[in-house]
C-alpha positions in Angstrom: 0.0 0.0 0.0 1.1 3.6 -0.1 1.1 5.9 3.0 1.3 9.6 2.9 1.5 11.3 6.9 1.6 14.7 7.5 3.1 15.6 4.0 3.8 19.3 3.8 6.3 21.0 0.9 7.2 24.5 1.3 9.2 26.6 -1.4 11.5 29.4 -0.5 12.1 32.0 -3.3 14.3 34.5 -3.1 13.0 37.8 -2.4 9.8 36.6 -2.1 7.7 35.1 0.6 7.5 31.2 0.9 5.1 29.5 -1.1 3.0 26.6 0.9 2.7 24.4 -2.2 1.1 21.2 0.1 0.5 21.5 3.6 -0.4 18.4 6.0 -1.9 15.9 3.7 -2.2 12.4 5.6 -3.8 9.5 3.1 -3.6 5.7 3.0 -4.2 3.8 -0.5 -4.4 0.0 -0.3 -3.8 -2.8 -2.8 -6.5 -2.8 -5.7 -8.1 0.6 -4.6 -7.9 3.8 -7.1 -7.9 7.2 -5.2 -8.8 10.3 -7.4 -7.0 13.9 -6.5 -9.1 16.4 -8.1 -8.2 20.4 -8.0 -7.6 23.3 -10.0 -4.5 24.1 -11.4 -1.8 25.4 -8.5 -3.7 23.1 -6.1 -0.8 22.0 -5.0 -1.5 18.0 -6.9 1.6 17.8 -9.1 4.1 19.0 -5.8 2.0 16.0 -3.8 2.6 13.7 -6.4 5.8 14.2 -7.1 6.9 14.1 -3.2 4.9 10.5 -3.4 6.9 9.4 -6.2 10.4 10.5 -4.3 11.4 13.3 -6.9 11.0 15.9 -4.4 11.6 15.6 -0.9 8.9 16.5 1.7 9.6 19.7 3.8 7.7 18.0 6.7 5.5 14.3 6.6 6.8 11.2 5.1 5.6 8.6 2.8 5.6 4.8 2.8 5.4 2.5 -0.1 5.1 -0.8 0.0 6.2 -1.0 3.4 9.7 0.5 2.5 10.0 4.2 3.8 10.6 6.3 1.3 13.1 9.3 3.1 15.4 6.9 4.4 15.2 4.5 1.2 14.4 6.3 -1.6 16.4 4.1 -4.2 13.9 1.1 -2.7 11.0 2.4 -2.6 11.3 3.8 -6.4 11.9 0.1 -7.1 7.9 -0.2 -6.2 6.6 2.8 -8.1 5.4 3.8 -11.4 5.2 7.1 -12.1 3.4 8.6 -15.1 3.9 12.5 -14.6 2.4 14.9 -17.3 5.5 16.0 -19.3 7.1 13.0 -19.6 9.1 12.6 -22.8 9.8 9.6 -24.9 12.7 9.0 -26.7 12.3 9.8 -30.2 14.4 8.2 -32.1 13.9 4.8 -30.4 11.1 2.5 -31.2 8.1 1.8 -28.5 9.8 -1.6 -28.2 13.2 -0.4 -27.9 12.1 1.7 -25.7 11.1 -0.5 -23.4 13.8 -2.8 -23.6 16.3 0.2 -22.8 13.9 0.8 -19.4 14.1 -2.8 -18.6 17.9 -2.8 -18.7 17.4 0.2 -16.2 15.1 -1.8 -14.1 17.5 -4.8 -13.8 15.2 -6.7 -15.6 16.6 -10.0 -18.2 16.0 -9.6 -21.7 13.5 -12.6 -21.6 11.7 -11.1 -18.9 11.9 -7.7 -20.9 10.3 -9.3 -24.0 8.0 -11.6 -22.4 6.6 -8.1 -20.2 7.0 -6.0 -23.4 4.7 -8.4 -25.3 2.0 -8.3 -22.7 1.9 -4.7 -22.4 1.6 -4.3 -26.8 -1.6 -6.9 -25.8 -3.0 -5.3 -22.5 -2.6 -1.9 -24.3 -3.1 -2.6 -27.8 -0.4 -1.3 -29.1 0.3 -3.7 -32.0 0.1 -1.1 -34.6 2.6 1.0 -33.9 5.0 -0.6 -31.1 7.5 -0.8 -33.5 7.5 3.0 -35.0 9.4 5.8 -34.2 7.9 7.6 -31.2 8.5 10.9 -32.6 6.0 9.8 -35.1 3.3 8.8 -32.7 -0.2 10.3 -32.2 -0.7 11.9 -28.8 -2.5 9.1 -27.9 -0.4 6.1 -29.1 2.5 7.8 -27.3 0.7 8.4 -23.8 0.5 3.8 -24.2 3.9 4.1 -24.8 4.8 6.4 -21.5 2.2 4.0 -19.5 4.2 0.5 -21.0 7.4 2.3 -19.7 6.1 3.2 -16.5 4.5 -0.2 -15.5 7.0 -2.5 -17.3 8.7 -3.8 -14.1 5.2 -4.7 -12.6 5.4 -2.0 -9.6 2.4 -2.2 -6.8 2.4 1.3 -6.6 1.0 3.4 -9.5 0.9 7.4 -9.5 -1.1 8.6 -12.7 -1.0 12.0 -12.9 -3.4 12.7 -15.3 -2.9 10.1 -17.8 -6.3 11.2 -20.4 -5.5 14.8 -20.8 -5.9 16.0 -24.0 -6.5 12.3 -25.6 -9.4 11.8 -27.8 -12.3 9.2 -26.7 -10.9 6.0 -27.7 -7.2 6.6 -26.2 -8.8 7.6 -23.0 -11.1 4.5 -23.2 -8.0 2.4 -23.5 -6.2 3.9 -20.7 -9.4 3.9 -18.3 -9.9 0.0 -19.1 -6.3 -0.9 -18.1 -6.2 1.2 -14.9 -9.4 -0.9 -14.1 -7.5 -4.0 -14.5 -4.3 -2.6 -12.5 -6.9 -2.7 -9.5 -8.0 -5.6 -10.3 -4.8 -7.2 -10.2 -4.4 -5.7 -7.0 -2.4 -2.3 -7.4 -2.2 0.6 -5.4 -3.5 3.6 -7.6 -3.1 7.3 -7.2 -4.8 8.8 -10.3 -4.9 12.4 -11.1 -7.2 14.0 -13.5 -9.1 17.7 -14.1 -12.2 15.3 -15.5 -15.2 14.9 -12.9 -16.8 12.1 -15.1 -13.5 9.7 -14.7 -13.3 10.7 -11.4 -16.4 9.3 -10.9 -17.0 6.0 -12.7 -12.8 4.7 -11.8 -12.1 6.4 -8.5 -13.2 4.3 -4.7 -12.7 7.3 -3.2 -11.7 10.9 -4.2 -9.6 13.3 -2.6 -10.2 17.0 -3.3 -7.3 19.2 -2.9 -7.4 23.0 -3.0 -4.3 25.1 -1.9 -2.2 22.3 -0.8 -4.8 20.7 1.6 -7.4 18.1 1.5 -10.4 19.6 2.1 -12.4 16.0 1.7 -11.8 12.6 1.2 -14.1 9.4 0.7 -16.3 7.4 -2.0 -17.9 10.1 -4.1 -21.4 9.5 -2.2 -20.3 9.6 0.9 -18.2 13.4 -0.7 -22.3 14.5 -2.2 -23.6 13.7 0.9 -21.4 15.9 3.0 -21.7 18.8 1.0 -25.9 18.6 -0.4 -23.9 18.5 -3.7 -25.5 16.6 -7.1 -22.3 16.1 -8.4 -18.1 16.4 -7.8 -17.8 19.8 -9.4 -20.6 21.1 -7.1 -19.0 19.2 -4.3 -15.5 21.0 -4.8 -16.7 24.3 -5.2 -19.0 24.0 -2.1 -16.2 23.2 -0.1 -13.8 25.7 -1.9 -15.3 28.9 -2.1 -15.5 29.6 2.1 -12.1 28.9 2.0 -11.4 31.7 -1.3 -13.7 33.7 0.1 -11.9 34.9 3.2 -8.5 35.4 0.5 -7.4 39.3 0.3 
């Protein structure tokens, strides 16, 4: 599972004051459950993510994963994450399956082990059409498959998505969607980050809403409509947003 306690990340600028980007956040996410993060942008999701994935360090808090801490043993506990971040870049000039077999060297993993994983990623994601072009000649969509294959190719229990649909058109997202269901039915850990209410919605088992570097709720979406008299998530958020922006200068 991943554990997130008391994770704060402050900035300091130089002549300027500090920036709070995430302040306290405390969250559990067990094997084969999906919990959404929605906010606006600046909400502090991409800082929180990217503390959870051990590419920043926390000011204050610390995180667990897989039951290997990860500020004393970062190198170990990246070994149990895949991290999908939002301007991820693939290698151009390097096939979809060469670039996957260059990943799985990183990961340690043998070259029967990187073809037999590679070949069951081209299935789960069907990427049999293009797996072996350039990726600088890829469609937005086919290339996002590629960044996911990369991310998940040495199996990790731990997956942090941050916002893997955004900007792909209906069937790319539909792909994606469909394998993140069966990464929680396999019985992975899922942070999943996304601007879209509807995903949120039909994929998450409880959704976190973040708003200047807090939590302001967290649960299944009912229970999140229920506390709020909301119909739906967007209502939800800005019910529990605009008290807090309303008292800003």
């Amino acid at each position: 599972m991943l554990i997130a306690e008391s994770l704060s990340k402050t900035f300091y600028m130089p002549r300027s004051a500090p920036i709070e980007a995430v302040r306290g956040v405390s969250f559990t996410v067990e094997p084969g459950e999906i919990l959404g993060l929605l906010g606006p942008n600046g909400a502090g999701k991409t800082t929180l993510l990217r503390m959870l994935a051990t590419i920043l360090a926390p000011t204050s808090g610390r995180c667990v994963v897989d039951g290997v801490p990860a500020d004393t043993q970062p190198d170990e506990a990246r070994r149990h994450i895949g991290f999908l971040s939002g301007n991820t870049k693939l290698y151009g000039r390097l096939t979809g399956r060469e670039l996957l077999r260059y990943f799985g060297r990183l990961f340690g993993m043998t070259e029967a082990a990187i073809r037999e994983r590679t070949n069951e990623l081209v299935q789960l994601l069907h990427m049999e059409a293009f797996a072996d072009r350039r990726c600088d000649t890829l469609s937005t969509g086919q290339a996002q498959r590629v960044s996911i294959a990369r991310v998940i190719l040495h199996d990790p229990p731990v997956l942090i998505l941050d916002e893997p649909t955004l900007g792909l058109d209906i069937m790319s997202s539909r792909t994606i969607l469909d394998f993140i269901r069966e990464a929680r039915a396999r019985g992975h850990s899922i942070i999943f980050s996304t601007h879209y209410m509807t995903e949120a919605e039909l994929l998450c088992d409880r959704i976190g809403l973040i708003h200047d570097g807090e939590i302001l709720a967290l649960g299944p979406t009912q229970t999140l409509l229920d506390k709020t008299g909301a119909a739906n998530l967007q209502d939800a958020f800005l019910a529990l947003a605009e008290p807090k922006g309303a008292d800003a200068p």
